[in-house]
N, C-alpha and C positions, 0 to 999 in steps of 0.2 A: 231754826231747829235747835233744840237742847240736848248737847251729850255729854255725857259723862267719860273722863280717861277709865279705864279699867287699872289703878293705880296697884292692885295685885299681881297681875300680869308682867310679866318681861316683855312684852311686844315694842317694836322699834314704834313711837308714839309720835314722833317727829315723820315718820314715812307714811303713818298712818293716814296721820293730818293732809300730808302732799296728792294723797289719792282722791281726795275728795275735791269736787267742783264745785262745792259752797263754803261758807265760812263756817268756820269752828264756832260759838260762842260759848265759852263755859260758864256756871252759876258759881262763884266761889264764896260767897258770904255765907255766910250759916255758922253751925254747929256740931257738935258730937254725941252720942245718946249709945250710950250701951251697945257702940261699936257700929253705929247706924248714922248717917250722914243727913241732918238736918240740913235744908236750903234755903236763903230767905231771899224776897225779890221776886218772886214767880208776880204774884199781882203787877207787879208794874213793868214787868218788862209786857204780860199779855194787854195788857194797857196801852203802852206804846206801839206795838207790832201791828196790833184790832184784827189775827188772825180769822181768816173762814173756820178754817178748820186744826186741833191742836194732837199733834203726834207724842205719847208720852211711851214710858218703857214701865212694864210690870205694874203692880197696885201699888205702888210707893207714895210717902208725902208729895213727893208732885205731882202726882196725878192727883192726889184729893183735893190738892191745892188750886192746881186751875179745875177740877171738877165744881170747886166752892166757890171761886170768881163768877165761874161764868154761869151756876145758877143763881145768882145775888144780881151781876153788873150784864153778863150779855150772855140771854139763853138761846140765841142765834149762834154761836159759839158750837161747832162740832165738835167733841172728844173722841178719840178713839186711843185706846193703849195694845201693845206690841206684847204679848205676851211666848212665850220659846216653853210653857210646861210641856212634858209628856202628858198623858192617859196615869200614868202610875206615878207623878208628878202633882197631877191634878187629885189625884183619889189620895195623896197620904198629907196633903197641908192639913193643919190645924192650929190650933187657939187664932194667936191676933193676926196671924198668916189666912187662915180660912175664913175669919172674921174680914178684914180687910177686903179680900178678893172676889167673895160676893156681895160685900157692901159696893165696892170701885164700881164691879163689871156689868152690877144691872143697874147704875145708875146715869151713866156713861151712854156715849154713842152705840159702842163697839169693840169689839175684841180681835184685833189681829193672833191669828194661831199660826201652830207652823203648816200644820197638815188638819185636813178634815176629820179625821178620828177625831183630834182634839174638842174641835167645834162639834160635831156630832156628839161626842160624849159632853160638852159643856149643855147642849141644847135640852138633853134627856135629864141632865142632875143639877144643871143651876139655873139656868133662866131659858126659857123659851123667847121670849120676846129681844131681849139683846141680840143686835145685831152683831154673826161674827163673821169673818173672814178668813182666807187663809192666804198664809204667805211664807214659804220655808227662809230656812236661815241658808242662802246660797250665794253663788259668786255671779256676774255675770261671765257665762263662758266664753265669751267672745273676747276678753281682758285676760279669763287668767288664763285661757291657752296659749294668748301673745305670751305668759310669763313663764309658761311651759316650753314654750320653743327655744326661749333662752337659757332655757336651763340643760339643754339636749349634751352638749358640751361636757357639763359638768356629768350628768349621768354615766356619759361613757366613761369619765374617768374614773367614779366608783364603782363602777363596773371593773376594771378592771384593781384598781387599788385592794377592791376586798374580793379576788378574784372570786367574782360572781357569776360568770363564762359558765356555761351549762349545768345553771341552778332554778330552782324555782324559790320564788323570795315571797314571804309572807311579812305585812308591813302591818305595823300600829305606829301612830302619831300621836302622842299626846302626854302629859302631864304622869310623873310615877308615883301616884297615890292612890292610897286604898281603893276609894271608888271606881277605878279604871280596872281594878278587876286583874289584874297582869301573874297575880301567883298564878292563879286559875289559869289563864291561857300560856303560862311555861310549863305549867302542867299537861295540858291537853297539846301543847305541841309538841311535848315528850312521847308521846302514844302516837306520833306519824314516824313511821318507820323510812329509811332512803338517807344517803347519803349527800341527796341533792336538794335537800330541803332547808332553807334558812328562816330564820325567825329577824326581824329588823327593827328596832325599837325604837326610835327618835322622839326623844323628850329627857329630860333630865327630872329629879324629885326626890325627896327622902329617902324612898326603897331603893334606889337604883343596888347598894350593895348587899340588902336582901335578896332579889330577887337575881342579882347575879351568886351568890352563894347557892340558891335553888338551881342554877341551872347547872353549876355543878354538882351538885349534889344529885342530880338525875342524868349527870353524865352527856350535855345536849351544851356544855357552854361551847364548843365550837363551831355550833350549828346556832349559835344567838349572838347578835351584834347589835350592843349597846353605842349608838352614833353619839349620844348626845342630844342638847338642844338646836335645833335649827332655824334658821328663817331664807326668806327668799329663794334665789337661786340653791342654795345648800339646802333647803327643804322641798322645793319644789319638784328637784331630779328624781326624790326617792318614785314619788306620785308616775311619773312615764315609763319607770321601766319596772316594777314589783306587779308579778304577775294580781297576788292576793294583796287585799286588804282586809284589816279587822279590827272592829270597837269591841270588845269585852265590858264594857260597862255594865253595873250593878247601877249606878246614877247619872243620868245624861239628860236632862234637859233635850237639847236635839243633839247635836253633835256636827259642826261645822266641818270636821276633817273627812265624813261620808261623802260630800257631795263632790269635795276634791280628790278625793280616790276615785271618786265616779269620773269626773269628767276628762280625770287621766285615765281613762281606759283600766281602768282594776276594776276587778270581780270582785265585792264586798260582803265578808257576815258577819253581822252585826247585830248586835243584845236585842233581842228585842224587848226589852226595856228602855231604850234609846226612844227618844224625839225621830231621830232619823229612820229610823226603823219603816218608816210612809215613804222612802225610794227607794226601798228596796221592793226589786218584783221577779217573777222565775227566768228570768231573762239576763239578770244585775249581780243578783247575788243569791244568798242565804242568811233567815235569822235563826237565831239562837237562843236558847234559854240559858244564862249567863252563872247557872246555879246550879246546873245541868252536865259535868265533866262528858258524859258518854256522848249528850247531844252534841257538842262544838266539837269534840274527837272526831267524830262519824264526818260530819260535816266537812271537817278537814280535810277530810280524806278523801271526801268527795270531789271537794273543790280543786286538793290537788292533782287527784287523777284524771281531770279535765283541764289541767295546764300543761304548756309547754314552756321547757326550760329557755334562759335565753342564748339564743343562736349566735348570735351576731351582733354590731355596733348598734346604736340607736340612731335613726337617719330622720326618721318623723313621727306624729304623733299618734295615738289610738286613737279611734272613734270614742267618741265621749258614749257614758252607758249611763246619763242621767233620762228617765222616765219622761222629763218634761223640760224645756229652755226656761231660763229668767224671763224673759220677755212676755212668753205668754203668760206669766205667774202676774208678773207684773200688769197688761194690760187686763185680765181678769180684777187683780186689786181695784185698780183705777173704776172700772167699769164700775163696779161694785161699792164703791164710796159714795 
């Protein structure tokens, strides 16, 4: 397997690695190209290995690279690439982005998607004949509710730290940059009226003192709690006890923090502009139109008056409200290779 660190990211990369049951190998020879990561050695390491079958991530030079090998040296060689676009992802690439991606995708094995829209919509506008796949960007639940249990503890104590004792908490995770969309929804959570309603923000980013300036400015900073960046245990507690959850996203790819709100028992609305947007069902959540102030208001309001506040300590977990397990996602994959 070939992976790349996400060298952008803050994530604990040493813990990362630990979670895994194979070997890391990294490609670090290469180059630099107008902020783009040139790799060289792909030919010989799939030389060495004489894989069946080769797992790549998006239309990148390594994918063309062992696409090139293996129609030159061994066309027994499967390819298949992991791709994470949206629907509104997929429809706005262009030049050597759109060039690349139907050059890759119908010469290749396969296309792993997250969700069937994607495949359904690649089937109707790029190639009929490429095989795709679907496979979401998800946890397996049975790991990370062991990491939920652990985290029960800690929950209780921010429960009580930011006396949270008979509130309804509306949660976002993620990154405080334009694309998350965040003016927008201190906005529409200025238009939910009650005393008992919290907004909970966990991420750290450039706007963070913008968009606290907004919230006083529409007179709700009391009712918004900036935690910070978190990980593990510290991020895991927000997930078991915040009744709501929400992606505001204008640009999302899928969005990884949906499916851990799901399977912490949060009721999710989320952009439907998002990747993620394929788990949510009338049962889960609500989507939204991200551009839309009145829709995510209404919505709010909805969601919050189908909530109750929290009562008591946290003893154990919610029922998980994902649509479908890892497992079967997984042995459908399998099948289907």
């Amino acid at each position: 397997m070939f992976k790349k660190l996400i060298c952008d990211q803050k994530f604990d990369q040493e813990n990362l690695k630990s979670l895994c049951n194979f070997k890391c190998n990294y490609i670090s020879n290469g180059f630099e190209i107008l902020g783009r990561s040139i790799r060289t050695g792909i030919f010989s390491i799939i030389k060495k290995e004489s894989p069946d079958i080769i797992f790549c991530s998006e239309y990148s030079q390594i994918t063309l690279l062992a696409f090139l090998y293996c129609k030159i040296y061994n066309p027994k060689i499967k390819i298949y690439t992991l791709s994470d676009d949206s629907i509104t992802n997929s429809k706005d690439r262009k030049g050597l982005r759109l060039f690349f991606r139907n050059f890759i995708s119908k010469n290749i094995n396969g296309v792993v998607f997250t969700s069937k829209e994607v495949s359904t919509w690649y089937k109707n506008n790029i190639s009929s004949k490429t095989t795709t796949l679907n496979f979401p960007v998800i946890h397996s639940e049975k790991s990370l509710r062991v990491k939920y249990l652990k985290a029960i503890n800690q929950a209780n104590l921010n429960i009580d730290t930011y006396q949270l004792k008979e509130k309804k908490i509306l949660l976002y995770v993620g990154r405080l940059v334009e694309v998350k969309n965040l003016f927008f929804l201190i906005k529409c959570f200025s238009n939910i009226k009650g005393k008992d309603k919290k907004l909970v923000i966990v991420g750290e980013g450039p706007l963070q003192e913008k968009l606290e300036q907004l919230a006083e400015e529409l007179n709700i900073l009391d009712k918004v709690l900036f935690i910070g960046r978190k990980e593990g245990v510290e991020l895991y507690n927000w997930y078991i006890f915040s009744q709501l959850f929400v992606l505001p996203s204008t640009y999302e790819p899928f969005g990884a923090v949906v499916n851990e709100a799901l399977v912490g028992g949060c009721t999710v609305l989320c952009s439907n502009l998002a990747g993620a947007s394929s788990l949510i069902n009338d049962k889960n959540g609500l989507l939204f139109n991200p551009k839309k102030e009145n829709d995510l208001s209404t919505k709010l309001n909805k969601a919050f008056e189908n909530t109750e506040p929290i009562n008591s300590n946290i003893t154990a977990l919610r029922e998980s409200k994902m649509p479908f397990t890892f497992n079967q996602k997984m042995q459908e994959l399998l099948q289907n290779i």
